[in-house]
C-alpha positions in Angstrom: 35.8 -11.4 -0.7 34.1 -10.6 -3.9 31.1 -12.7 -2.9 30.7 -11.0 0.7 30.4 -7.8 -0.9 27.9 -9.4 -4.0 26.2 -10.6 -0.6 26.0 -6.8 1.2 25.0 -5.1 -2.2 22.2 -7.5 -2.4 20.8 -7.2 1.5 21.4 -3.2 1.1 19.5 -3.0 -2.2 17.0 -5.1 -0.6 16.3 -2.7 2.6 16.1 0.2 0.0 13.4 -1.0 -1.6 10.5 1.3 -0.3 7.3 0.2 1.5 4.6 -0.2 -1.6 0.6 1.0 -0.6 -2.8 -0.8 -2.5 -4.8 2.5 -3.6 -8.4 2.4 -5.1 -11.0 5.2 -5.5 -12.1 6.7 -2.5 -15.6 5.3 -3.1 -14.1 1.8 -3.2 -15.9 0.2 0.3 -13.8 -3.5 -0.5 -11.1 -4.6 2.1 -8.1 -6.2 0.9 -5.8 -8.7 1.7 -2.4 -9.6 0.7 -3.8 -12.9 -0.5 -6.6 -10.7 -2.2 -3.9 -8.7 -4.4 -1.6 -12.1 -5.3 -4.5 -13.5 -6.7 -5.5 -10.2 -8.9 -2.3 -9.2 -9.7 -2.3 -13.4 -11.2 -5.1 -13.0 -13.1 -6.4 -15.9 -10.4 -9.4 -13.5 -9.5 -11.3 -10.5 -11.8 -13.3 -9.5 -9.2 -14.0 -7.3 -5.8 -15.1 -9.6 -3.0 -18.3 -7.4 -3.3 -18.7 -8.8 -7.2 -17.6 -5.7 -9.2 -14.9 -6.1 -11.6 -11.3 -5.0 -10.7 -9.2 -3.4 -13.4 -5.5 -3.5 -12.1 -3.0 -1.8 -13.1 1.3 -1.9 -12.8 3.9 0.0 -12.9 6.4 -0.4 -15.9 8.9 -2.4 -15.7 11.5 -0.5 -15.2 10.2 1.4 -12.1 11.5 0.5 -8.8 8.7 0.4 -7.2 7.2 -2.4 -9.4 9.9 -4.4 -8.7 9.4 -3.7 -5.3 5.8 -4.7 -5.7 6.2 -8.2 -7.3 8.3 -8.8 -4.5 6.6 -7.5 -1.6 2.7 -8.3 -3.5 3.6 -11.3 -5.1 6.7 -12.9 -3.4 8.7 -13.0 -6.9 11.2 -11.5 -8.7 10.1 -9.3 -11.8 11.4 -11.7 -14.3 9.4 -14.7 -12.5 6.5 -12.1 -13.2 7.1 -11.6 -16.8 7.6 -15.0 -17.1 4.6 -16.0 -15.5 2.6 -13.6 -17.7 4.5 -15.2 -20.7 3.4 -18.1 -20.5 -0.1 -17.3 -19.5 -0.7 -15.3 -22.4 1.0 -17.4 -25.1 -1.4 -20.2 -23.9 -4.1 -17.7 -24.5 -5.1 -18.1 -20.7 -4.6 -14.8 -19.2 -3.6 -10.9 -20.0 -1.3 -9.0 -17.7 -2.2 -6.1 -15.9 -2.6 -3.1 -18.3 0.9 -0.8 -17.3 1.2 3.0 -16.5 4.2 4.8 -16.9 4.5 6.6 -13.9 3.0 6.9 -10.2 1.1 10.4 -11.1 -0.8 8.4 -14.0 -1.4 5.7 -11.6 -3.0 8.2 -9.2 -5.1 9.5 -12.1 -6.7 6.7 -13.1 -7.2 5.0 -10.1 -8.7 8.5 -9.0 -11.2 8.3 -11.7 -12.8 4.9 -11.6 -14.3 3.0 -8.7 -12.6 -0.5 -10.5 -9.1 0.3 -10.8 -6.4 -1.2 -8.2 -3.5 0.2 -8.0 -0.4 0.7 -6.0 2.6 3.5 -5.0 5.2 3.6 -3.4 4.6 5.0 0.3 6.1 8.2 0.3 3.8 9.4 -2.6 1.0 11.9 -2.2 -2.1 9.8 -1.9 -4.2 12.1 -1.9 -7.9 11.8 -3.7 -7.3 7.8 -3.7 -7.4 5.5 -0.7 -4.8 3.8 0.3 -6.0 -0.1 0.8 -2.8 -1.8 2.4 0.4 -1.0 3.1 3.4 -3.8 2.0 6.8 -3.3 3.6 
C-alpha cells in the first residue's frame, strides 16, 4: 500500500510540474531546438547557430521550475545536473550556467542583452522577451 501511494505522489507531482518556455531578447532572429538547448544548457555548444555567443542562464536550484527544466530541457533529474556540472568543473572542463534567483531577474536580463537564453515557466508574463520554445 505504502508503495502505491509513493507511486501516485510521484505521477501527481510529475503532471504538476508546469510547461517551461526558451526566452531570448526580442531582437534574437536564432530558432531553437530542443536538441539546440541540451547542448547549451551542457556546456556541449557556446554558440547561436548564427555564430554569436549564447550566455545562458538557470534558475536556482531550489525553484520548481528549474527542476522542471532539467527534466523537461535536459531529460534529467536536478541532482544528475549538479552532478554533471560537478564533475565538469572539478576537471576544469566546463562552468555551469551562471544562476538567477528568480523568474523577474531572468526576464530582466534576458530583456537586456541579445546573448542571453533563458527560460520560465509558461504562465509567466513574457512580455519584452520572446518566447523561443515551449517544453511540456
Amino acid at each position: 500500500m505504502k508503495t502505491l501511494l509513493a507511486l501516485l505522489l510521484v505521477t501527481f507531482s510529475i503532471s504538476l510540474q508546469a510547461n517551461v518556455v526558451i526566452i531570448s531578447h526580442p531582437d534574437n532572429t536564432n530558432q531553437l531546438t530542443k536538441d539546440d538547448i541540451q547542448r547549451i544548457y551542457t556546456g556541449k555548444s557556446s554558440s547561436f547557430a548564427n555564430g554569436d555567443s549564447v550566455i545562458p542562464l538557470n534558475l536556482s536550484d531550489a525553484d520548481a521550475t528549474r527542476a522542471s527544466f532539467d527534466e523537461k530541457a535536459l531529460g534529467r533529474s536536478s541532482s544528475q545536473v549538479k552532478a554533471y556540472w560537478s564533475k565538469l568543473v572539478f576537471t576544469g572542463k566546463g562552468t555551469p550556467p551562471k544562476e538567477v534567483s528568480s523568474e523577474q531577474e531572468m526576464l530582466k536580463l534576458v530583456s537586456s542583452n541579445p546573448n542571453i537564453l533563458g527560460y520560465v515557466s509558461s504562465g509567466t508574463d513574457t512580455t519584452g522577451v520572446k518566447v523561443l520554445l515551449t517544453l511540456d
